[in-house]
N, C-alpha and C positions, 0 to 999 in steps of 0.2 A: 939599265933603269931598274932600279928596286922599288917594287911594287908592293905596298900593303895592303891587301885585300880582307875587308872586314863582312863574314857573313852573319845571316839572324838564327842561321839554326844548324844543327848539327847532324837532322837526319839527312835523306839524301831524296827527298823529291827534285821538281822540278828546277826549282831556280837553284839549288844545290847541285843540279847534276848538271846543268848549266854553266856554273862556275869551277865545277872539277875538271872539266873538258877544255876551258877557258885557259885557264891556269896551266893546266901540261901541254897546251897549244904552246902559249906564250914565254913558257920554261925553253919550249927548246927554239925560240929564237933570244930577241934582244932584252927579256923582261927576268930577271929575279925576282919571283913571288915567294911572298909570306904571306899566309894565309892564318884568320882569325876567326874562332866562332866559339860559341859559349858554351857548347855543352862538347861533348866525346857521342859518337856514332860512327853511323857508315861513312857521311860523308870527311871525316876526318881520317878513319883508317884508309877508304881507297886511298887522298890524298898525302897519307903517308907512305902508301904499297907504291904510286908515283915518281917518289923524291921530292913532293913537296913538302919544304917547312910551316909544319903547323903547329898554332900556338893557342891553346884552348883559354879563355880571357869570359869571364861573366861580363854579359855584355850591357844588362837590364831590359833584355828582350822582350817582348809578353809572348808565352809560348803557345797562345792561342786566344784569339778573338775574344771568348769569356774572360779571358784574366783582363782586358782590357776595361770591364763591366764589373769588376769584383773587389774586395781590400786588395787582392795579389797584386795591381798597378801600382797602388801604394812600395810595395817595395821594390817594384823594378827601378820605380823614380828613383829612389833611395842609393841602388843600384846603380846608377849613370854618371854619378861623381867620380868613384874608384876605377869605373871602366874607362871614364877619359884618360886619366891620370897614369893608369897602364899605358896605356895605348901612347901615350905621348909618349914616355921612358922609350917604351920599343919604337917610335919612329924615330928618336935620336940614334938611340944606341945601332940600329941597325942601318943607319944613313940613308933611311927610305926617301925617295923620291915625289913619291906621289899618293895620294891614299884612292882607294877606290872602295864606296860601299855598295853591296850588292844586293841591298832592298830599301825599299823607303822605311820599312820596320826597325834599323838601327840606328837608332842617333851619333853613339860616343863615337864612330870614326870622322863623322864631321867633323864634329866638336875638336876634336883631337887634332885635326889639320887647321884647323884654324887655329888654337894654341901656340902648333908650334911651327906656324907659316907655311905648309904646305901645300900643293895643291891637289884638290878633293874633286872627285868622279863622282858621283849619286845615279846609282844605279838602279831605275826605277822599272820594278817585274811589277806592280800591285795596278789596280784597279783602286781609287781611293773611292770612300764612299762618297756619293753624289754633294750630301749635305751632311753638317755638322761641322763643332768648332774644331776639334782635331783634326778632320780632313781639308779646312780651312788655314790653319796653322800648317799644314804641312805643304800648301802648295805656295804657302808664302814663303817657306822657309826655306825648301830645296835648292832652289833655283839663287837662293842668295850665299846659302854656304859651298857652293859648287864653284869650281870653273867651269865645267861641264854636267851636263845632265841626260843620263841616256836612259833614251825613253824604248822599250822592245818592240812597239807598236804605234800605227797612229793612233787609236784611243786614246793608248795612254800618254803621247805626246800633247792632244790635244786636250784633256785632263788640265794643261798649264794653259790653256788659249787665252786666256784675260789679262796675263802677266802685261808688266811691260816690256817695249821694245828689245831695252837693254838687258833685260832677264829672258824675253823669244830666245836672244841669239845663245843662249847658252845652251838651246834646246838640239839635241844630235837622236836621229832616229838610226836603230842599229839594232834589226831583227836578230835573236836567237839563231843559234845555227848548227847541227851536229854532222859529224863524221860520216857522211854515208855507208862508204864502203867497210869502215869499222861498224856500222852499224848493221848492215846488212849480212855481215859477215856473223855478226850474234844472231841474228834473227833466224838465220839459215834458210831464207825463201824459198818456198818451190812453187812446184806447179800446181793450180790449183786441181781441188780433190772434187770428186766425183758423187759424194758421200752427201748428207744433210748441209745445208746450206749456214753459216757462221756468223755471227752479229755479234759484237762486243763495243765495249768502251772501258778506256783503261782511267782511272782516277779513283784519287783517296775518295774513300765516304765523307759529303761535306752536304751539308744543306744547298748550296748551290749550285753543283755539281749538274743535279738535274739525273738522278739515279729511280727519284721517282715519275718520270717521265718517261724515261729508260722501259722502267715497269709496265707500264701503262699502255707504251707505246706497242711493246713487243709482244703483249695479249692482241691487240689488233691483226699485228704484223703474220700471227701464226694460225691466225682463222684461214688465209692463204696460204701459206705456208707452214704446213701444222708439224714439222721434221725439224724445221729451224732452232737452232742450239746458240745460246746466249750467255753473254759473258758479264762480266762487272768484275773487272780487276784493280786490287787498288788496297792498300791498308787502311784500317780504320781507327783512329784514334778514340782513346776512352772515353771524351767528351764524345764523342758522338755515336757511343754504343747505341745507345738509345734509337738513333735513327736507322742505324743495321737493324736494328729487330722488328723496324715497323717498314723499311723495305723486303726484307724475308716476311712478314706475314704479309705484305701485301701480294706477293708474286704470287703465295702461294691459294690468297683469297679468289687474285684471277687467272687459274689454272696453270701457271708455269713451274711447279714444283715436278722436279726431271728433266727440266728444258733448260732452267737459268742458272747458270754457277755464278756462286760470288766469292772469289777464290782467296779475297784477304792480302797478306802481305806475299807475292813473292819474289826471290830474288831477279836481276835486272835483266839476267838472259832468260830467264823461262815468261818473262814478259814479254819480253823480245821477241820470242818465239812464237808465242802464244797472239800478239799481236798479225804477225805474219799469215798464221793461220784463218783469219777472219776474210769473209767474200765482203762483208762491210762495216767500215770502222765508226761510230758515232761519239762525239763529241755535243750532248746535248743541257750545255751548261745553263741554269734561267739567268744568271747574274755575267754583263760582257766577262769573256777570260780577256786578261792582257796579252796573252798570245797562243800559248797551246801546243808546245813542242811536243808534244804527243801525236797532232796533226802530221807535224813532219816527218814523224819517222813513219809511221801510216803512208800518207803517203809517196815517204823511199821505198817503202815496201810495196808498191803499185797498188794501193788499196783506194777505191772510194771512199770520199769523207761526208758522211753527212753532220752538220754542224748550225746551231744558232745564230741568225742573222746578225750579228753586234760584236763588238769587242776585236779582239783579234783574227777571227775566223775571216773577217771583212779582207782582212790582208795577203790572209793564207788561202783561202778556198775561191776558186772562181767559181761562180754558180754556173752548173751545167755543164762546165769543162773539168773541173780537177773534182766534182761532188755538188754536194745540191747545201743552201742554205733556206733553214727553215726559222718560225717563227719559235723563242723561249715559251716552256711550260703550254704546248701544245699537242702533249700525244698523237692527237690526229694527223696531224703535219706531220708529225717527224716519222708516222707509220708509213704514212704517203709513200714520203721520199726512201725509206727501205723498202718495201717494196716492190717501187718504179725501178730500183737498183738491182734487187734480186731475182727481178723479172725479165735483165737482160744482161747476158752475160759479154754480149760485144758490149755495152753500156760499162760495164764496170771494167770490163779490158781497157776501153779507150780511155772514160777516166784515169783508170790508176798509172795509164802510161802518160800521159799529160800533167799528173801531179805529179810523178816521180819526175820528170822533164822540171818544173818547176821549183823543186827544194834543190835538183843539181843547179840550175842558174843563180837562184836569191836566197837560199836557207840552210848554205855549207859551212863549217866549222870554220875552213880555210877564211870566207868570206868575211865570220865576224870578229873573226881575230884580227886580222886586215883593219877593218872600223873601229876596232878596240886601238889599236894603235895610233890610228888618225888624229882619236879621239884624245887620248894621252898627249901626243906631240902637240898640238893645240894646249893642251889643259897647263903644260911648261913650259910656255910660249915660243914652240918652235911653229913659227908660220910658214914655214920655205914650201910646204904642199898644201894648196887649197882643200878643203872638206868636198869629199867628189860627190856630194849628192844625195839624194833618198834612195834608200836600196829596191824600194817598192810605192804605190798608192793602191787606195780602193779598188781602181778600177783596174789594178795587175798591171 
């Protein structure tokens, strides 16, 4: 099956390192990928370190949320002509099968399978926003240029709940999923240390990230714990310098300067790594995340999760068994809940042994490759295997 895989961006966060894992899964069985993304990065060279074929294609992206607000939309639009019109040449010439896009952020792979009769995956990582015409336009639209539409989460599956019947059934729920033991194997686990007690959260600087929460939170968290050492991992993009400078001057308004590192970009094992070393991981996003694969490696890594009641954490985190869920942009909550965490170390052993139990059952690479193909065979109308199910609900 030759696979065209069309992504929105070329560095290598989450939903990028997603589909770099996806792809060399699915390489080494029944799938030929060709892999597409508009710019040159990381995640183009891993996937050429790989063996996968990749084809760098302006795609009319918006390369961040302000451009979407700005003249720069103006030429993305401009943009999406020539990107279909590529994209269709390389679906013939390379006798592609099936297209798959890997965010609701790119259009011309649609477009492009529908030109030249193919059939199209829509592969939906985002959170659209609640209200407005583009987020309205876009939940009409998916679900109609798809055979398929895979959703990483119930949130984001139930994002389409007003659709009709005949557009529900297109709807496939198919959690993210990484290599454990590849994973683990970077991370280089050990036993925990004896030393100052560890708090971090790994993500880019973003407005909703919930970094100043983070802040907030961990001035409370160290009136008990005045040793405790914190983290904020994560690159930060130039639009949103501005926000780095007014979380650094907040830390250091409420006495955390020496306590909190914010360590910037770096590379994916010393994250890895650095992850591992946390007594507890937080994930304190104000806006739902659509899933939060950072969760999962947290906890492969036997770590307690604490995390925002909403979005995909609803999926991932059992409250009280795998981590505790608290309320968005509530410092005091989420100090609570670290801690109620760092105050008991069988607490945080049994969590982190119950989540790491948990990503091996429902959130393994092997799993969503598995779904990924389900998903495919359905979209080419091979029906001979039933769709076996949801991999998960709310309530675990």
């Amino acid at each position: 099956m030759n696979v065209l895989f069309v992504g929105s961006g070329g560095r290598l966060a989450g939903a990028e390192r997603c589909l770099l894992e996806a792809t060399s899964a699915l390489a080494q069985g029944p799938v030929r990928p060709i892999v597409v993304v508009p710019d040159a990065g990381r995640l183009s060279v891993e996937l050429t370190a790989r063996g996968i074929d990749v084809r760098i294609i302006e795609l009319g992206v918006a390369r961040s949320r302000t451009e979407l607000r700005s003249p720069m939309l103006l030429l993305r639009l401009f943009q999406q002509l020539p990107a279909v019109l590529q994209l269709a040449r390389l679906i013939r010439r390379e006798r592609i099968d099936l297209v798959h896009s890997n965010s609701s952020a790119v259009f011309a792979g649609a477009v492009a399978a529908l030109l030249t009769r193919r059939p199209h995956v829509w592969h939906v990582r985002e959170m659209l926003p609640p209200r407005g015409a583009l987020s309205a336009f876009l939940r009409w639209l998916i679900p109609r240029l798809s055979r398929r539409v895979v959703c990483i989460s119930m949130a984001v599956k139930d994002q389409f709940g007003s659709r009709s019947p005949e557009q529900q059934q297109k709807l496939r729920l198919v959690a993210d999923g990484i290599d454990v033991d590849k994973f683990l194997e970077t991370a280089q686990v050990r036993e925990p240390r004896l030393d100052s007690p560890r708090v971090g959260m790994n993500s880019r600087i973003n407005p909703w990230k919930g970094q100043r929460t983070f802040v907030e939170a961990a001035a409370r968290v160290r009136q008990l714990f005045p040793d405790t050492r914190l983290f904020i991992v994560g690159e930060c993009l130039e639009v949103y310098r501005p926000l780095r400078d007014e979380i650094v001057a907040l830390s250091e308004r409420l006495g955390l300067d020496g306590h909190l590192t914010l360590t910037g970009y770096l590379p994916y094992d010393q994250v890895a790594r650095l992850l591992a070393s946390y007594d507890v991981f937080v994930l304190p996003s104000s806006a739902p995340e659509p899933l939060g694969i950072v969760m999962l490696e947290a906890m492969a890594c036997g770590k307690p999760v604490v995390a925002t009641n909403q979005g995909g954490p609803l999926d991932v985190v059992q409250h009280g068994v795998t981590g505790l869920l608290v309320p968005p942009d509530d410092p005091a909550a989420l100090a609570a809940a670290i801690t109620t965490l760092l105050s008991s170390e069988e607490t945080r052993r049994a969590m982190g042994r119950a989540g790491a139990a948990r990503v091996r059952a429902l959130f393994t690479l092997e799993r969503h490759v598995a779904k990924l193909l389900e998903v495919y065979r359905e979209a080419i109308g091979d029906t001979s295997k039933e769709w076996s199910g949801e991999p998960f609900s709310h309530t675990g």
